[in-house]
N, C-alpha and C positions, 0 to 999 in steps of 0.2 A: 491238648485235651481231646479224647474219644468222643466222639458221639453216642449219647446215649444208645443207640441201634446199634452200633457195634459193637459197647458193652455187653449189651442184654445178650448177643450172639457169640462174645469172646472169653467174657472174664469167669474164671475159674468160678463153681462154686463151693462154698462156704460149707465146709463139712462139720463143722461145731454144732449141737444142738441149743439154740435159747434157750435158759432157763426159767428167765426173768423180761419183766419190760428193762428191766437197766440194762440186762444183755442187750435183749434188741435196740437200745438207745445207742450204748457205742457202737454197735455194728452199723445202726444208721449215721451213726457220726463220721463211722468210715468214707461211708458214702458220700457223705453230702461235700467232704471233704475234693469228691471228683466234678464234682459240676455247678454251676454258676445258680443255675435257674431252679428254682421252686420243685417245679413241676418233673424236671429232670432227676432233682434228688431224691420225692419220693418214687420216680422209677425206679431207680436204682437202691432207694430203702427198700419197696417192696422186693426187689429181685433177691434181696440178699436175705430178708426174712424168711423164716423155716416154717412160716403158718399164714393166715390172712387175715387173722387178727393184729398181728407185728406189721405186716403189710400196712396195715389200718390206720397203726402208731405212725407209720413213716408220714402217708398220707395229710392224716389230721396234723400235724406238726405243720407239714408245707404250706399247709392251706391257711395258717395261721402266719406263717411267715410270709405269705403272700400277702394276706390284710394288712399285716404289720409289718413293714420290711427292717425297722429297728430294733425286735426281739432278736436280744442275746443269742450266737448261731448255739453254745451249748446247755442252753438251762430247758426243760421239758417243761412247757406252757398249757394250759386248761382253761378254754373260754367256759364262763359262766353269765348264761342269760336263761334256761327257763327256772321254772317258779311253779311251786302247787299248783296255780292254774292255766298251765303250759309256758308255751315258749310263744305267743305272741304278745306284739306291743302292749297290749292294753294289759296284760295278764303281770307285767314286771311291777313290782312290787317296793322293789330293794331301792332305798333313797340315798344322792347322792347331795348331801347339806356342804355349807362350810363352816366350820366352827373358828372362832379366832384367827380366822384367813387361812385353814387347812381344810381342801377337800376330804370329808370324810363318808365310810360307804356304813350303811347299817340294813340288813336282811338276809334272806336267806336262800338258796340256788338249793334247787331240791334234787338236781341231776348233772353231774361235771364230771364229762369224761376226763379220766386220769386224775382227778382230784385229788387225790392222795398221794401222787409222785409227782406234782408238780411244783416246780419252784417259783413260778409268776403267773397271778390269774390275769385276763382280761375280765373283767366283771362288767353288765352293762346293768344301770342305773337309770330309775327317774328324777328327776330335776320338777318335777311336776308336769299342768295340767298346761299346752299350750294354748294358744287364742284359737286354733282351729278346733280346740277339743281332744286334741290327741294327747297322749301318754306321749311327753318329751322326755326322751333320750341321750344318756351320754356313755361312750364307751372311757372306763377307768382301766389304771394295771394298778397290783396292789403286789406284796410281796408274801406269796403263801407262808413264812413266816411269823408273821407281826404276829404279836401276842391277843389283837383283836378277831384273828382268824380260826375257826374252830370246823374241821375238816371232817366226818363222819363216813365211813365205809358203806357202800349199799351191797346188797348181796349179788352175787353174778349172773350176770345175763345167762340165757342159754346156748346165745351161740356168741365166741371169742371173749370165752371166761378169762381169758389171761389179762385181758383188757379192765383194769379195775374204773368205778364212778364211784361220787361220793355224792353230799350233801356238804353244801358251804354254807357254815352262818358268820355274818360278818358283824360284828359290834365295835363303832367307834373306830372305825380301820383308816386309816390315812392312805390315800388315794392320789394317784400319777391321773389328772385329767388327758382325753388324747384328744386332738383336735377332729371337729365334724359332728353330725349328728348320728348320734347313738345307732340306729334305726338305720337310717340311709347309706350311711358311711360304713358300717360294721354291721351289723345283724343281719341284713337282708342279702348282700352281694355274700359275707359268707359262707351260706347255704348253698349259694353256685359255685364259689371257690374251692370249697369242701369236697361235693357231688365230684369235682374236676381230679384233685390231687388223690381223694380217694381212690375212682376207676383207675387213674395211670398206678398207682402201685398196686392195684389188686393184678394189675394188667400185669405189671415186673415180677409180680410173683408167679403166674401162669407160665409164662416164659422161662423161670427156674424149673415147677414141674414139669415142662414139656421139653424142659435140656434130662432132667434127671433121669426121666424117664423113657427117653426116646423115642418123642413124638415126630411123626415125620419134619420136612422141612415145610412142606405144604400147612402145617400146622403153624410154624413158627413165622412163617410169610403172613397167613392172615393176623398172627396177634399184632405182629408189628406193623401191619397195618391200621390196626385199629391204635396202636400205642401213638402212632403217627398222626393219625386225626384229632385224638384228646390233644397231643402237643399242639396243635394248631390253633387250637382254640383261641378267642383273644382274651386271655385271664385277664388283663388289664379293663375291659370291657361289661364286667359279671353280669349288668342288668341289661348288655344289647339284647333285645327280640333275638337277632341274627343268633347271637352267642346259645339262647336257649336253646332255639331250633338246630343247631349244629350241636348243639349237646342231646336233644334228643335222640338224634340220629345216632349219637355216636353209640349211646345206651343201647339202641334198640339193635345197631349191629353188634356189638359186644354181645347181647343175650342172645343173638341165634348162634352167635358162635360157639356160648356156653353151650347151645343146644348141642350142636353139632361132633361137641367133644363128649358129650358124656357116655360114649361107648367106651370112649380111651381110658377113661378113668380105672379101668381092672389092672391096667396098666402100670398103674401110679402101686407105691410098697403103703401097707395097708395103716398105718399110723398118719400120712398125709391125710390119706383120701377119707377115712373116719372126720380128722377135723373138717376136710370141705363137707363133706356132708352136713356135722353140726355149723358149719359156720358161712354156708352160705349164704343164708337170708339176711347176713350183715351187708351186700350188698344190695338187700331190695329196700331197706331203711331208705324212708323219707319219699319212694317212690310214686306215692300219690301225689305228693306237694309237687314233686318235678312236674310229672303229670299236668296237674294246676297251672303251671309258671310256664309249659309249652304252649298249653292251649292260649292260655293271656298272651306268649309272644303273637302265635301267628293272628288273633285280634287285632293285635297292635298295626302288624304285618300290612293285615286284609283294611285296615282302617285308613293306615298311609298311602297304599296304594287308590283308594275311595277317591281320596281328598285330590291326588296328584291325580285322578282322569279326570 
């Protein structure tokens, strides 16, 4: 098997236009089909994507496969956790009861990317109110199927319209409980997981425009440099301090590099470079929270170090 670096530098590309996210789905199927690791496959999803929204698909898939390592390698999966009053703990809504010794899920996800093309949700549930006060948590899978699941279309973003969300409301749903806590185990490390498999296929997709379009080599050195740092990351680790702060970093060279390229961009044939223009701000999503989760590493950091002088 190649290394993904020499993929990103070898493999022919993909002259077929995406239609559709099913397009982009087996073409990522293609992919995933070359490499073992998470983070590897959405390199190479992104790479083979024709836009940064498909990139996106590849991305969010891995990062899901990553939390879950026993999700089906071909069914297209949709975590469902926010709720009318956002996406934090105390704000989830959706209760996870057991009726005649079957978990069952009833509420409503007001925002689930890919909701509508998806064959398995992760849905995250309350169980109620724990002894510390907190909003307890359980991550379920449910089968977008069941007759108790009713999927609703939202209208499309502005940037990477291809990318469809919905609104899931669940009534009486019979539910695959998954072990750990809701919260700790699943909600929280996903955001890091996510933020990770994201960059590396926005990344695999820059490395297509910059073969297609004949960006120097000097160009293609630094991406893979930076594709090489997101690999390194320790994905197994999501809530290390260390891991923040090295995703920090990775982010913040990634965007001077954006900087750096956007002369080349005249470069690029004018149907790509239209979508990155509308579809750029899909990678500054969620960028305050990262923000938030840096600052709380190096506290953490500056606090260990306190203790240990």
């Amino acid at each position: 098997m190649d290394s993904v670096l020499d993929f990103l530098l070898t493999e022919p590309l993909a002259a077929t236009p995406l239609d559709d996210v099913a397009a982009a789905w087996i073409r990522h199927r293609v992919a995933a089909n070359r490499f073992d690791k998470p983070v590897d496959v959405a390199i190479a999803g992104g790479f083979g994507a024709d836009r940064l929204g498909y990139a996106f698909l590849s991305g969010y898939q891995e990062a899901l496969r990553t939390l879950i390592p026993d999700l089906a390698a071909d069914e297209l999966v949709a975590l469902c956790a926010t709720e009318a009053g956002g996406g934090h703990p105390s704000a989830i809504m959706t209760t996870l009861t057991e009726e005649q010794g079957t978990p069952q899920l009833n509420g409503t996800k007001s925002f689930a990317t890919l909701g509508m093309m998806a064959h398995r949700l992760v849905v995250i549930a309350s169980v109620g109110v724990a002894e510390d006060g907190r909003n307890w948590l359980r991550a379920t899978m449910v089968d977008a199927r069941d007759p108790g699941v009713r999927v609703t279309s939202l209208p499309a973003t502005p940037f990477a319209p291809e990318i469809p969300h919905a609104t899931v409301t669940l009534t009486a749903v019979a539910a695959q409980v998954l072990p750990g806590d809701g919260y700790l185990d699943y909600l929280k490390p996903f955001r890091t997981i996510e933020d990770i498999h994201v960059l590396a296929a926005g990344l695999g997709w820059l490395v297509r425009v910059a073969r297609e379009s004949g960006w120097s080599a000097q160009v293609l050195e630094q991406l893979l440099t930076v594709v090489a740092a997101v690999r390194g990351l320790d994905i197994d680790a999501p809530g290390s301090p260390g891991v923040h702060i090295a995703l920090g970093g990775a982010f913040a060279a990634f965007g001077g590099l954006l900087t750096e390229l956007d002369s080349l961009w005249g470069s690029v044939d004018s149907t790509t470079r239209q979508r990155w223009e509308r579809d750029r701000p899909l990678l500054a999503i969620a960028g305050q929270v990262r923000e938030q989760r840096l600052a709380t590493a190096w506290r953490t950091v500056r606090a260990d170090q306190i203790q240990a002088d």
